[in-house]
N, C-alpha and C positions, 0 to 999 in steps of 0.2 A: 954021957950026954944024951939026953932021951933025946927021941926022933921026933919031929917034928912034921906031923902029915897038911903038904900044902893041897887041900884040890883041887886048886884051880890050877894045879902046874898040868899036871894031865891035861887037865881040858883044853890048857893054851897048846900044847903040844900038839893034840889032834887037829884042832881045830887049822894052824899052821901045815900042816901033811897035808889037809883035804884040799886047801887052797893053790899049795901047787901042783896039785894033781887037776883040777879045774883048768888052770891057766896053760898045764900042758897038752891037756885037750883042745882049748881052745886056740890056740896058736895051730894047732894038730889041723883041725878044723878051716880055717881062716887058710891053711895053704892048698888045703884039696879046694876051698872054694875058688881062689885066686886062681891055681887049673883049672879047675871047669869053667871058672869065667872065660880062662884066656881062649880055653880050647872054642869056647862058644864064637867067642870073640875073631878069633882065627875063621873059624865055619862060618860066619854072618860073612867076613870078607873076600872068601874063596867062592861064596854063592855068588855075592855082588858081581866078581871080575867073572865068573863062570856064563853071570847072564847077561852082562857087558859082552864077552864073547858070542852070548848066541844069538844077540842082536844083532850084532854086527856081522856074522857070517850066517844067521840062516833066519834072522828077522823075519822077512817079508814071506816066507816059507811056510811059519808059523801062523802068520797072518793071515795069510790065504787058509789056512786050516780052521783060526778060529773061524773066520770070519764064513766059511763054509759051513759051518755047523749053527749059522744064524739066518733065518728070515728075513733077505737083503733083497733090494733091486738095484740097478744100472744100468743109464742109459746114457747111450753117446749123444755129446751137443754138438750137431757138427759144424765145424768152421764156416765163412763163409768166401770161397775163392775172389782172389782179386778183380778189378777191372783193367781192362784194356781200352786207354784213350786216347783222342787225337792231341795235335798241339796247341788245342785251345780246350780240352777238356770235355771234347764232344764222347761220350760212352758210346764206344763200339763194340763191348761185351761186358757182360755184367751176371751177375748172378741172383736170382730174384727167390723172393722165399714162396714157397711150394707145403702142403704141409697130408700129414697120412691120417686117414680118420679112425682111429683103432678105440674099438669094443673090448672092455673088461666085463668079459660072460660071469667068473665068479661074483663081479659085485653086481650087476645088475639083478642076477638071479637070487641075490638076498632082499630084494624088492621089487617083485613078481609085477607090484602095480602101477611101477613107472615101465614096464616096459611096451605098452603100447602107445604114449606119450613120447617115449625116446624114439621109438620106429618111428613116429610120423614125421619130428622133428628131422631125421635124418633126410625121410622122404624128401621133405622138403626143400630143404638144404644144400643136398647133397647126389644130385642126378647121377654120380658115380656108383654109387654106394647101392647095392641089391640086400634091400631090408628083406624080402625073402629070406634069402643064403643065410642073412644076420642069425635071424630068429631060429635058422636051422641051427645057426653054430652054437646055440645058447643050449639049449639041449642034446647036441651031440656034445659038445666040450663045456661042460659046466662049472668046470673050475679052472678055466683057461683066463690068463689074465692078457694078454696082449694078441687079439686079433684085427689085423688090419683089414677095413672093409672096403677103403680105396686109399690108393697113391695119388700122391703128386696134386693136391687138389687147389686150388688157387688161394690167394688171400681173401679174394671177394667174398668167395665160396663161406672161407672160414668166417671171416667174420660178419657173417650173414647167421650163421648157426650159433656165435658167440652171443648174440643181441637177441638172437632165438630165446636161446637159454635163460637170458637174464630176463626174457617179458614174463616165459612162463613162470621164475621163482619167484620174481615180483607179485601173480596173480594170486599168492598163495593158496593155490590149491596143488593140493600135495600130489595129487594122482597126474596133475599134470606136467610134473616135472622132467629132467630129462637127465639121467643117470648112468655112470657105467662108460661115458662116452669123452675122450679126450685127443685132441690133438699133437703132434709132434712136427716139429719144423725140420725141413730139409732145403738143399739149393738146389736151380737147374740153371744152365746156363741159359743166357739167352744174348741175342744178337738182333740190337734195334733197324741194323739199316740191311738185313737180311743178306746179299752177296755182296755189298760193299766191299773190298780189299778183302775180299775171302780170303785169299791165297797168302796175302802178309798175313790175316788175322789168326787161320786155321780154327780147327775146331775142338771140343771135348768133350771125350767120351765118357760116360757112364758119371759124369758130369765133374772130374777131377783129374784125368788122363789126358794132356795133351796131343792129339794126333798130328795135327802139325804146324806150320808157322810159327808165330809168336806164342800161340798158347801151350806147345811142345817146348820151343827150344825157353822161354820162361817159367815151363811148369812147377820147377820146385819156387819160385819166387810168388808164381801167383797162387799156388799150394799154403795153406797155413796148418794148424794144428789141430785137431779135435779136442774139444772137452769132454767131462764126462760127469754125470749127477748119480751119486755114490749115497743108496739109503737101507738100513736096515733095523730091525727091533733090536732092541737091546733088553736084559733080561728084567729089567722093570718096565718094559712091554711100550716105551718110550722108541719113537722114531729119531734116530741119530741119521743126518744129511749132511753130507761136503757135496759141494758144487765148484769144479777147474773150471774155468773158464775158458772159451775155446779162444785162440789167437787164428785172428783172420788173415788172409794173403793180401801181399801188397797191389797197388795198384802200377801199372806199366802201362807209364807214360811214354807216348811214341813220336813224332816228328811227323807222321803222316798228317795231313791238312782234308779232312772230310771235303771242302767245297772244292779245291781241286781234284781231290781221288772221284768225285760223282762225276765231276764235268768230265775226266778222259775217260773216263769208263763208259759214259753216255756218247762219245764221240765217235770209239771204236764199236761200239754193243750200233749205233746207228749204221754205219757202213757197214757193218760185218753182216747187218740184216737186209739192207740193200743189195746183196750178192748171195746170200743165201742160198732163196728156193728152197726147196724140198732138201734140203741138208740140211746134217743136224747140226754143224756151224759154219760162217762166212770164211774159218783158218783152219789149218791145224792150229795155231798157235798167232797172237798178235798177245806183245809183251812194248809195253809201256814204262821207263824210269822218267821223272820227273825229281831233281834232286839240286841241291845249294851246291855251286862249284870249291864254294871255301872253308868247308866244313865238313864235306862228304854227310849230312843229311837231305835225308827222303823225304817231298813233300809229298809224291803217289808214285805208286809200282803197280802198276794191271798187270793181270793176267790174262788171257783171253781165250777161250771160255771162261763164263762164271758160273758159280752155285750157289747155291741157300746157303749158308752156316745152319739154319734153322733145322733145316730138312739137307745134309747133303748126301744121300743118297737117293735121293728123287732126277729120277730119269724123266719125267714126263717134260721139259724142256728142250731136249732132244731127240727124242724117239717116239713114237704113238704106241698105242698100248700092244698094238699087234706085232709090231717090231721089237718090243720089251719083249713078249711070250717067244718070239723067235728066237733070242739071244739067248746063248748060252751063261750060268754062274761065272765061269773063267771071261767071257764076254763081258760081262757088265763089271767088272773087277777090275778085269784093265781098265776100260772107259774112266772109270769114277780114280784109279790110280794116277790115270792120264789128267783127267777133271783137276785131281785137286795140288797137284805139281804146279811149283812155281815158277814159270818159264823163264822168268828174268835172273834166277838163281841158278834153278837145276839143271838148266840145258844149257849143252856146246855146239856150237856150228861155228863155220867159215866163217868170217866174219864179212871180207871182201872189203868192196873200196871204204869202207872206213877205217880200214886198216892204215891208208895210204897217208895221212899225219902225222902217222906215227912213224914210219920210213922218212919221212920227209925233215920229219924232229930231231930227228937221231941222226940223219949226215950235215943237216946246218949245225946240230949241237957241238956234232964231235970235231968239226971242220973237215969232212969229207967233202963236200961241192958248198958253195957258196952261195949267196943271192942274185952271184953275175953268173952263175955258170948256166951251161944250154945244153939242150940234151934233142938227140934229133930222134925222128918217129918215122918211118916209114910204113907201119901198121903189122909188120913180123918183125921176130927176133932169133936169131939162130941161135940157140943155147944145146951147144954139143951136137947132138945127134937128131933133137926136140926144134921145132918153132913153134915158138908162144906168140900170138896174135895180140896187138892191141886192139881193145872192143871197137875200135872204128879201123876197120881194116884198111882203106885209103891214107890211114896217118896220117898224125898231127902236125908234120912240119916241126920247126924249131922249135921247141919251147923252156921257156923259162920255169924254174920253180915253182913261181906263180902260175905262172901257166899251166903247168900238169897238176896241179892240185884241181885249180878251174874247170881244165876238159877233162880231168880224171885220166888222163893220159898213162896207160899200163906202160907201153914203152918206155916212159921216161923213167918210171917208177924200176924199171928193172932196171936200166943205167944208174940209177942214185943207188941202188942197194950193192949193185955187183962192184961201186966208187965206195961203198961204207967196210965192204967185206963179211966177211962169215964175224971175223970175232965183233968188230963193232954193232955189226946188225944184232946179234943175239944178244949180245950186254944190255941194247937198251929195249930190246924184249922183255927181258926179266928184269932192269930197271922199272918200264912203266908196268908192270906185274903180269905179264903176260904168262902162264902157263904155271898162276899159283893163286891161291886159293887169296880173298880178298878179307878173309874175315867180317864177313858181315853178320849180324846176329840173326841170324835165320835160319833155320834148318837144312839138307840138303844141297850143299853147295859145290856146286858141280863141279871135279877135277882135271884141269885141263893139262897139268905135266907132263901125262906119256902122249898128249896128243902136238907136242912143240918139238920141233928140230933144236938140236944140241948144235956145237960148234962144227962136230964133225959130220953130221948130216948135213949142215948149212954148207958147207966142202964141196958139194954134189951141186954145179952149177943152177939145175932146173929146179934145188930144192927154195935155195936162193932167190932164183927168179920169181916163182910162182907165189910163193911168200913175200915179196914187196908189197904185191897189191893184196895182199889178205887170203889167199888160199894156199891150201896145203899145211892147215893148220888150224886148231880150234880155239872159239874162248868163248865166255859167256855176256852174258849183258851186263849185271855187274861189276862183272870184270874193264869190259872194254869203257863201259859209261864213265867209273872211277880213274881210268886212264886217261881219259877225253878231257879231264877235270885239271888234270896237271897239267896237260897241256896249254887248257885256255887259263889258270889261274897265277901262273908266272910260277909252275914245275914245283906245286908240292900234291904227294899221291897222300890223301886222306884215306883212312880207313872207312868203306862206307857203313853207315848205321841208321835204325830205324829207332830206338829206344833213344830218350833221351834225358828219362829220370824215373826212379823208383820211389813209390810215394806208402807211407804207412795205411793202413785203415782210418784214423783219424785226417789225414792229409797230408802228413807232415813229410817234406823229403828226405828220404834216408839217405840215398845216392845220387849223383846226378854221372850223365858220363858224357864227360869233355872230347870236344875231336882230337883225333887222331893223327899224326901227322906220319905215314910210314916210311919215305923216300923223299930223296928231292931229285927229280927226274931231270929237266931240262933250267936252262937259264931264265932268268926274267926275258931278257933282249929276243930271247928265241921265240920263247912266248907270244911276244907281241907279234913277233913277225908272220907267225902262224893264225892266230888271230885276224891281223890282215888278211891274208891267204884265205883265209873261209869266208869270211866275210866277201870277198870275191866270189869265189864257189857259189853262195847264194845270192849276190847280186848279177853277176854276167854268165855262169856258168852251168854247169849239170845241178845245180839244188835251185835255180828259179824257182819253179813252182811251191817252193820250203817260205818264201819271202811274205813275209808278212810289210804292208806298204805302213810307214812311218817308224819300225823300228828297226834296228842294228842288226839283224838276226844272220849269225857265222855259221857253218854247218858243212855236213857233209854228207854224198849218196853213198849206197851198198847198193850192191845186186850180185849174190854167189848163187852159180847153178848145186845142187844139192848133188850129192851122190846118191846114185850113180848118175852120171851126167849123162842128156843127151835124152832124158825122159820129161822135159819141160819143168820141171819145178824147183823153184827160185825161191829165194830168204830176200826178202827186200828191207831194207834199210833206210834211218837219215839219223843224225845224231848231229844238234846243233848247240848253240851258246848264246846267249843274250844277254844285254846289249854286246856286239862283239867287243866294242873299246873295253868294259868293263866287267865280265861277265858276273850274273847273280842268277841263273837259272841255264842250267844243262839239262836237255830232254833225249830221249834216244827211243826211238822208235824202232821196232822189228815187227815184219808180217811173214809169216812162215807159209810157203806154200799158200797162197789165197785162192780160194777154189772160184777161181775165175778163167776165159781163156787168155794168153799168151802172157802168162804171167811176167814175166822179163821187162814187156814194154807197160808195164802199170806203172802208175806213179804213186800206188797208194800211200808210201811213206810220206811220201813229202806232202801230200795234201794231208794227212792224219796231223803230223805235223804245224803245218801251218794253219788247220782248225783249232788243234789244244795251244797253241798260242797264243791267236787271234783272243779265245774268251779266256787264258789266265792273266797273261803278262797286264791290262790293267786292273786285276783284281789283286798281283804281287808289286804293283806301282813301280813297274818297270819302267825307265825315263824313256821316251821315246826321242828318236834322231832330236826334233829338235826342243826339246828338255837340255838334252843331252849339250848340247852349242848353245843353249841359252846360260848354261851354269860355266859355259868354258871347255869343255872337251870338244877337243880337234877329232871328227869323227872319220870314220874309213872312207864314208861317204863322200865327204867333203875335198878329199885327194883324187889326185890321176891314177883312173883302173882299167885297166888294158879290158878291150873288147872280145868278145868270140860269138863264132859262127852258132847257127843257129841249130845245128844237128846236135853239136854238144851240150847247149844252152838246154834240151827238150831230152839230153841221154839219161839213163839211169845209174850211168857206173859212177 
């Protein structure tokens, strides 16, 4: 069989071989890519989470690095501190814009021919501003971009130079321009009625520090936020700007009343200057509350002396320049320490016969003696080993509850205490908040706890005694005022307060703060009966001279000798209520040591007193007695009021 040569069998055969050698390569191929894709694939997602991590822990880190290695400026927007106002919205501090005049030397010195153009402009403008020094600075510091040539310069100021500016761009001429020169805005505080309710207002330093009063103990509320304006080149030589916005402090709204806090302040600032003389004030201390019995708000709290907010370290007030040079730093430290304390807060003394309500509340309340019961006076008392004198040493004869309240009768007052005992007496001590702090939002509020007998002090006959009628023991004016208030309000102790809402920057009220209600000290029924009883006090009794003629006015004397006794200097007192039927206005009056002679037989309080009535009670539309009978109340007035003598009627105690 001859052989038969196909050539295409070959060919197919090779041809077959090459192809799956091809297709084994390429499969070969196709898997190393498929790895290197995934490996890639895997690296793209291990960078991602790697730089998800380093945002997130070291972001801002970074940021600061780039952002350091870029051609940036910032500058703080500063906030602007809240205001401080009355209860109708009167601004009694504020913070007004001030602004700093700062020279950019490097830009101005790239246009040599506005700068005598800018110097005049400044000249003009700017009576702060020493274009001297300026022109020094341009050539000493030539590439200084932020020199401040004055602080603090007014708005007027500014924009006097702003209008400046725009005449001469207007005039196009180019040499006359004014270049290189820009403004920044800051706050200072300022205080329109200058020593107004210093003492509640307080002041601030460095113009965001509270020092004290309101504007300490509110300073993070009237504190707001800084902003800040964030710019710098970016590598296409483009200016990239954010701008925070600064948030401003609230406004603290207060309960004080502007036209009554002027009028007491003018009342006492008048007598205090009446007795004066060649001193450098008429008190140590005369302290004024003026406050709503049913709510525990302040309508004025004096202090007495007063100072600038403006200026409060200006002595010229009190002392002449030669008498300044004479005193020593430690000198004028304390003065100004003394100056800017608030005496109605931060000081404790004896309180004395105002105390004697309060003894008198607490044995009708608990039913220790009654409204029949009698108490006799001979004018001493033998307590142990001790006699305690009643201030009218001939004694008061019998008298009645009413009665000792009236003549102020110490006698009697130490019969009703040593009939209450130790544990009743001190229960309702620390009921009406005696020898604890009252809460009020104010700075410095003076601790009277270690200065109060405990039960087992009160054990100690004489401690007892002497403590009836207010001594051998301390409290503050806040304190006793807030007490005064349950007494005449039918026995609820409010927490006192000067704030009485928190208002945003635009106006809006954020907070408001509602009274307080901290205790309920005595009965309604007791109340009134007390109420009557003062009401007597300054109708027939030792607060006469308290009487204002046509209205209800209930109230009561102090007179404590100061320690150490026996050196003539007395704390005189009156603390009353009006209308008594009703009470809506409690005043309490204190004069510390009055540098007058025999202090003891003054009656400053009660005349102080019966001036800051006289001109508020019809500016509070107090009803007068007969308001009062014409609407239907059965006035104190209008009932049978036992008479007394006229030594008591003209006493201080």
């Amino acid at each position: 069989m001859a052989y038969r040569f196909d050539e295409n069998r070959p060919y197919r055969h090779r041809r077959h071989h090459k192809v799956r050698k091809l297709d084994r390569l390429t499969l070969r191929m196709q898997k190393k890519l498929l790895i290197v894709f995934g490996l890639i694939c895997v690296l793209f997602i291990g960078l991602i989470f790697r730089l998800m991590y380093i945002q997130t822990t070291s972001g801002s880190k970074f940021e600061k690095i780039v952002l350091a290695q870029q051609e940036y400026s910032s500058r703080t927007i500063p906030f602007q501190r809240g205001n401080i106002v009355d209860s109708k919205g009167t601004v009694l501090a504020s913070s007004i814009d001030v602004y700093n005049v700062v020279l950019d030397c490097k830009a101005l010195n790239e246009e040599p021919e506005l700068v005598d153009s800018t110097m005049e402009a400044l000249s003009e403008c700017f009576p702060e501003v020493d274009v001297e020094k300026a022109r020094k600075d341009l050539k000493k510091s030539p590439n200084k971009q932020y020199d401040v040539l004055a602080k603090k310069v007014s708005y007027e100021e500014k924009k006097k130079f702003d209008e400046d500016v725009a005449k001469r761009k207007s005039d196009k001429t180019r040499n006359n321009e004014v270049y290189g020169i820009w403004t920044e805005k800051e706050y200072v505080r300022q205080y329109p009625y200058g020593s107004l309710a210093a003492s509640v207002i307080g002041f601030a330093a460095s113009g965001d520090q509270g020092v004290n009063g309101l504007e300490l103990e509110y300073n993070s509320v009237l504190n707001g936020v800084n902003g800040r304006s964030y710019g710098y080149v970016n590598d296409d030589s483009d200016v990239e700007r954010t701008v925070i916005e600064p948030k401003n402090g609230e406004t603290v709204v207060t309960s004080i009343d502007t036209n009554i806090q002027s009028t007491v302040e003018k009342v006492v600032s008048d007598w205090a200057d009446s007795v004066r003389g060649d001193q450098a004030t008429g008190a140590e201390h005369i302290g004024v509350i003026v406050m709503n019995p049913n709510d525990g708000t302040i309508y004025s709290m004096v202090s007495y002396p007063y100072f600038d907010l403006n200026n409060p370290r200006d002595l010229n007030s009190f002392f002449t320049q030669d008498q300044q040079n004479a005193m020593s730093d430690d000198d004028k430290m304390n003065f100004l320490n003394n100056l800017w304390q608030n005496f109605t807060v931060s000081a404790s003394y004896e309180p004395g016969s105002t105390f004697k309500p309060f003894t008198v509340a607490a044995g009708l309340e608990s039913g220790s003696f009654s409204t029949n019961s009698t108490f006799g006076c001979t004018g001493a008392n033998q307590i142990g080993p001790d006699i305690v004198h009643c201030w009218k040493h001939s004694g008061h004869g019998t008298e009645t509850v009413e009665d000792a309240l009236r003549d102020s009768c110490d006698s009697a007052l130490i019969k009703m205490a040593q009939a209450e005992g130790p544990e009743i007496f001190s229960k309702y001590q620390s009921l009406f908040g005696f020898g604890q702090k009252t809460g009020i939002d104010l700075p410095g509020e003076a601790s009277t706890a270690g200065l109060l007998y405990d039960v087992e002090g009160l054990k100690k006959p004489i401690n007892l005694a002497v403590n009836s009628f207010g001594q051998g023991f301390n409290t503050s004016m806040i304190q006793l005022a807030s007490a005064f208030c349950s007494v005449v309000n039918g026995g609820k102790l409010y927490q006192p307060h000067i704030v009485t809402a928190l208002q945003d920057s635009s106006g809006n009220v954020v907070k408001t703060i509602e009274p307080v209600v901290q205790k309920e000290t005595i009965s309604q029924e007791t109340s009134n009966l007390l109420r009557k009883y003062l009401r007597t006090v300054v109708r027939n009794g030792t607060g006469k001279l308290a009487n204002v003629d046509g209205y209800s006015v209930a109230g009561k004397t102090g007179t404590a000798e100061k320690l150490p006794r026996g050196n003539g200097n007395y704390l005189l007192s009156f603390v009353s209520a009006v209308p008594a039927e009703n009470p809506q206005l409690v005043t309490y009056v204190v004069v510390d040591q009055p540098h007058i002679d025999n202090q003891s037989a003054s009656t400053v309080s009660k005349d102080l007193t019966r001036e800051i009535l006289t001109q508020i009670m019809p500016y509070l539309n107090i009803p007068t007695i007969a308001e009062e009978e014409a609407a239907g109340v059965q006035t104190y007035d209008s009932q049978a009021v036992g008479e007394t003598d006229s030594s008591s009627a003209n006493s201080n105690h």
